[in-house]
C-alpha positions in Angstrom: -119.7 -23.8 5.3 -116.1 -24.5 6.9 -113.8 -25.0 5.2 -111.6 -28.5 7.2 -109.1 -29.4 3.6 -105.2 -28.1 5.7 -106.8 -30.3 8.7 -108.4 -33.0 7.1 -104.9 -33.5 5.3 -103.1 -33.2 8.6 -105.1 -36.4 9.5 -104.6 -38.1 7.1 -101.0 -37.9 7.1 -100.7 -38.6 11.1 -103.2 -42.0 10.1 -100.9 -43.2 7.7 -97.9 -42.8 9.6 -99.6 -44.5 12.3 -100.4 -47.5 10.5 -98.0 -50.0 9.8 -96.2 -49.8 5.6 -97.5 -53.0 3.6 -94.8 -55.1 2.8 -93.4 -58.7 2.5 -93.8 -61.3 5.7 -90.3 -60.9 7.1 -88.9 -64.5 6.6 -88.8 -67.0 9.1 -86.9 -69.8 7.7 -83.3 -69.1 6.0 -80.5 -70.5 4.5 -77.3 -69.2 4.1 -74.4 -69.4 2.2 -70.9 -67.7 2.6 -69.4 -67.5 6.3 -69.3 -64.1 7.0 -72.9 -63.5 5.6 -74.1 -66.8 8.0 -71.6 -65.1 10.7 -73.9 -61.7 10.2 -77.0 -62.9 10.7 -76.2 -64.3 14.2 -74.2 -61.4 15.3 -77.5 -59.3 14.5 -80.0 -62.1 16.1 -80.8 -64.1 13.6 -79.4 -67.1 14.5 -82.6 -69.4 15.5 -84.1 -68.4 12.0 -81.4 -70.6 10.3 -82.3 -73.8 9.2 -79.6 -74.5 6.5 -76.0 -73.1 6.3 -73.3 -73.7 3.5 -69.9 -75.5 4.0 -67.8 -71.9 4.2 -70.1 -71.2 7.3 -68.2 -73.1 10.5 -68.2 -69.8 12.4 -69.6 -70.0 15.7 -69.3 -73.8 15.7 -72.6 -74.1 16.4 -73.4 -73.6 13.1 -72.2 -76.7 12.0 -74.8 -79.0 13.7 -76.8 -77.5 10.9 -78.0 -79.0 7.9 -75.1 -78.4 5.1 -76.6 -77.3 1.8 -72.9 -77.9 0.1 -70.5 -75.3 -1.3 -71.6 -72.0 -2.1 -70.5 -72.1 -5.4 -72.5 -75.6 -6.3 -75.4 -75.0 -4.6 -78.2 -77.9 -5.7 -82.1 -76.6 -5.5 -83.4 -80.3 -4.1 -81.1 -80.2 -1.3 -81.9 -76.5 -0.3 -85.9 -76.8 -1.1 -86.2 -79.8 1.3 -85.3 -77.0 3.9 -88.6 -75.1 3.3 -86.5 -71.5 3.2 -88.4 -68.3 3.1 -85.3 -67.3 1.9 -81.4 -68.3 0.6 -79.4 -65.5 1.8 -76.0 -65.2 0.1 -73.4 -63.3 -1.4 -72.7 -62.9 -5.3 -70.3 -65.9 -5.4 -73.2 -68.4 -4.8 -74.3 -70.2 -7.4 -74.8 -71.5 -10.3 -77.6 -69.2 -11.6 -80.0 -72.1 -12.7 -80.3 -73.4 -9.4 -80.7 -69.3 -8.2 -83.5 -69.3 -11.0 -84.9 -72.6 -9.7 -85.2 -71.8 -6.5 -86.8 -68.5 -7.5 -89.2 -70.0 -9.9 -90.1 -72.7 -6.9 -90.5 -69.2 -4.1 -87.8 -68.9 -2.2 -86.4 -65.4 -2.4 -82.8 -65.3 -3.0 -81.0 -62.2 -1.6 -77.5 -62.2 -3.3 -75.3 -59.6 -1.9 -72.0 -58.4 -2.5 -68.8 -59.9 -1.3 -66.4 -56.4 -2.0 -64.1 -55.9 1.0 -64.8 -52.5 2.2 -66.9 -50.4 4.6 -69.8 -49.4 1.4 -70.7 -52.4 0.7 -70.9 -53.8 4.5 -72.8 -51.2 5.5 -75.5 -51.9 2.2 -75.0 -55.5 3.4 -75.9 -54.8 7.6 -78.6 -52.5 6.5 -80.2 -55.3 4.3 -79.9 -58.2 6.7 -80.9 -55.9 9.9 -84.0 -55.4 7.3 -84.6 -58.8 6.6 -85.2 -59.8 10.7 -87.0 -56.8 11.4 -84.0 -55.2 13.4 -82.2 -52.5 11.6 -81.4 -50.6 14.4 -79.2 -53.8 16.0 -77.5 -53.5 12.5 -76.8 -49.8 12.6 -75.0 -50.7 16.2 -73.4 -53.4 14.6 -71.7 -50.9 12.0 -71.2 -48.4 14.1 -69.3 -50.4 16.2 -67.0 -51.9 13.3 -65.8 -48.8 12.4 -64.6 -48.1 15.9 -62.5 -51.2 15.6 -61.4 -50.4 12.3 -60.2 -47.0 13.4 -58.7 -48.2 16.4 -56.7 -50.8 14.0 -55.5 -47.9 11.8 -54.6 -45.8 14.8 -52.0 -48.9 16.3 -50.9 -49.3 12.3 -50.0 -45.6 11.9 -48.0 -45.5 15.5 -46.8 -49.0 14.5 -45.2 -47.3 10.8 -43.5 -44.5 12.8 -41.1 -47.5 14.2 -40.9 -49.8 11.5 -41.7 -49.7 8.1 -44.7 -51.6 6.1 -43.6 -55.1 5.4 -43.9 -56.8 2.0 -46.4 -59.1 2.5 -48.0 -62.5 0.4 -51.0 -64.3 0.8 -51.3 -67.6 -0.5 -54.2 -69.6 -0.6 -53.9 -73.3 -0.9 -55.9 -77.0 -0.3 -54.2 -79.5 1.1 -50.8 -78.7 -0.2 -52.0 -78.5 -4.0 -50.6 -75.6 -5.6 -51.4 -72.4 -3.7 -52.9 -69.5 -5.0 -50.9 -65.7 -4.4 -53.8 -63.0 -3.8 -53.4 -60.0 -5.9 -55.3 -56.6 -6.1 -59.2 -56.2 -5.5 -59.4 -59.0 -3.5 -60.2 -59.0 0.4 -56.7 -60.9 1.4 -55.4 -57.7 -0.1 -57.9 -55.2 1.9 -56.6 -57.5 4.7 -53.0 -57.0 3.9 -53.5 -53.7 3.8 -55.4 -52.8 6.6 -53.1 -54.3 8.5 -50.4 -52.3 7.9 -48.6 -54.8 5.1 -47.6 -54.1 1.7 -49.3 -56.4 -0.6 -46.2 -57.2 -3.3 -48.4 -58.9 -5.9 -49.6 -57.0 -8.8 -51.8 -59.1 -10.8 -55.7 -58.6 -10.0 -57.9 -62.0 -8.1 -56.0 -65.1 -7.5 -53.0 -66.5 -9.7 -50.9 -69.5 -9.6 -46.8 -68.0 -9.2 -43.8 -69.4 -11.0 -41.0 -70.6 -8.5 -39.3 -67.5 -10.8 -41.8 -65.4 -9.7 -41.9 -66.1 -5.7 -38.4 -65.7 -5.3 -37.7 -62.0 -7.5 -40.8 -60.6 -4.9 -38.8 -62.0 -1.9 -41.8 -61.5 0.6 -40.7 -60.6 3.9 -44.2 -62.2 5.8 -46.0 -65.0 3.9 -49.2 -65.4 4.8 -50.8 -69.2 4.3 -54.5 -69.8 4.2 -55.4 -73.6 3.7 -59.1 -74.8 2.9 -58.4 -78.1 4.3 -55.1 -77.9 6.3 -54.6 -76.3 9.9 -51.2 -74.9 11.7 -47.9 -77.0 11.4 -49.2 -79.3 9.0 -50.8 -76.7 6.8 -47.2 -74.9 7.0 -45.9 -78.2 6.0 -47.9 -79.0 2.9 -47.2 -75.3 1.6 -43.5 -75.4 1.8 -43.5 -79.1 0.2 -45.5 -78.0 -2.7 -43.1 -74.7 -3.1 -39.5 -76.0 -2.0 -38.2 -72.5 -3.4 -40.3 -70.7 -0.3 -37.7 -71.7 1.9 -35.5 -69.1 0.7 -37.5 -66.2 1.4 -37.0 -64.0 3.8 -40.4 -65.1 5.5 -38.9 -68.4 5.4 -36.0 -67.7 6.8 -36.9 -65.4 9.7 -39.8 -67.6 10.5 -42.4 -65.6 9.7 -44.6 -67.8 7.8 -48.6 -66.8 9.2 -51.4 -68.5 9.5 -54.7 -67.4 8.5 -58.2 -68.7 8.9 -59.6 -69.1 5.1 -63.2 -68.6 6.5 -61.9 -64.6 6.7 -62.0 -64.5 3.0 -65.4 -65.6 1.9 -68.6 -63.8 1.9 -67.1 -60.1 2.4 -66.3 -58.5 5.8 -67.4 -60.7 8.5 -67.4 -60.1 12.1 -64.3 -61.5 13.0 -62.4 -59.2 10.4 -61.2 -56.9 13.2 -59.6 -59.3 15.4 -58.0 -61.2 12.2 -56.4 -57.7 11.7 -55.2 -57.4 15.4 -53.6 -60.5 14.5 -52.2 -60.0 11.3 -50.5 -56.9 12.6 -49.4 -58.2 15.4 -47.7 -60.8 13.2 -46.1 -57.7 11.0 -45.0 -55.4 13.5 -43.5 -58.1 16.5 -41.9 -55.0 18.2 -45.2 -53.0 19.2 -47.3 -53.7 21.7 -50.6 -55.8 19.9 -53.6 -55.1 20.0 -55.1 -58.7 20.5 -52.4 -61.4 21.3 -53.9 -64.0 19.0 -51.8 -63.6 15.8 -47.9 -65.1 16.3 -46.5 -66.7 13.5 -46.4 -70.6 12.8 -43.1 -71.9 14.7 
């Protein structure tokens, strides 16, 4: 008798590598929540699978003719359910957890995802979503991509640094001229900061509330505004009424007080983040050549 185990077992294996690995439906109706997560999924093709979006998700506009399913952080289950997701994409700031749990318990799938700014977690983030629509080889472009513009942007910083050196830089995030917020360490206005060729001069980690004491001893040479609510001049305007001892800053006084688009700061690294950084260190280093012509400080 022959003896057919070696080719049998070949078979076998060829078979089940032909055969398509069970698994989960891909899902065919989502919701989103957290702008650069939303921004993702159309960047990587996913756009005509939305059918909700959050309020942090205005990037490209036409995500705003959407349904709104509120802020990420006060997410309701009726509102969201009436949607009939497959699934609620979204990144570890979403919430609360009962409404995660409800929706869970009610079979949505909730894909929470981190928000860290840097180039780990994005690509664990790309490699997830590029999963989720059935595309990960779109995703692996994407990433690929981003890290040629990143290293371009470090490139321009380091020839920028041989010039001039690393400003000290503050972010402050406000809403309509309440009391901003500075960014400090692990945070991604500070990644941002950084990346950009800036010196981030705060030391305290997340987002604090500064004395007037405070702002003036760290004298930031760039102040960087973000507002929620607020856009250009009159964002600029709100900020310095609600902190009259800005004015006598260096940032101040030189007129370099920047604007920044808050939408850069939620939901991770977005797809914009490159040309935000073009702009910010165009904004830092006015004497080199920039490499996008966006980013000029508020007048």
């Amino acid at each position: 008798m022959k003896y057919y185990g070696p080719a049998l077992a070949l078979a076998a294996s060829l078979l089940c590598h032909a055969l398509p690995v069970s698994a989960d439906p891909l899902p065919q109706r989502w919701v989103s929540a957290g702008g650069s997560l939303s921004e993702w999924v159309v960047a990587l093709g996913g756009e005509s699978k939305l059918v909700g979006v959050d309020t942090t998700s205005l990037n490209p506009a036409s995500l705003q003719k959407l349904p709104s399913i509120g802020y990420q952080r006060q997410l309701a289950a009726e509102g969201i359910l009436a949607l009939r997701p497959d699934v609620l994409l979204g990144s570890e700031e979403m919430g609360p957890p009962p409404v995660l749990a409800q929706l869970q318990a009610a079979g949505v799938r909730v894909e929470s995802l981190s928000a860290k700014a840097n180039m780990a977690t994005l690509e664990d983030n790309l490699t997830r979503i590029g999963a989720l629509l059935g595309d990960p080889q779109r995703a692996e472009k994407a990433l690929a991509d981003y890290q040629q513009r990143l290293a371009t942007q470090a490139d321009w910083v380091a020839q920028a640094q041989r010039e001039q050196k690393a400003p000290g830089v503050m972010l402050l995030l406000g809403h309509a001229g309440n009391s901003p917020m500075a960014a400090g360490q692990d945070t991604a206005a500070a990644w941002l900061i950084e990346q950009a060729g800036g010196r981030n001069l705060t030391t305290h980690n997340g987002y604090k509330a500064l004395s007037t004491e405070a702002l003036m001893a760290l004298d930031p040479e760039v102040v960087v505004f973000a507002d929620r609510r607020l856009v250009g001049e009159e964002a600029k305007q709100a900020l310095l009424k609600s902190n009259p001892a800005l004015a006598a800053t260096r940032a101040a006084r030189d007129g370099r007080l920047v604007a920044l688009d808050p939408t850069l700061l939620v939901g991770g690294l977005g797809p914009r983040i490159p040309d935000g950084l073009a702009a910010l260190s165009a904004a830092f280093y006015p004497a080199s050549q920039p490499l996008a012509a966006e980013a000029q400080p508020t007048p």
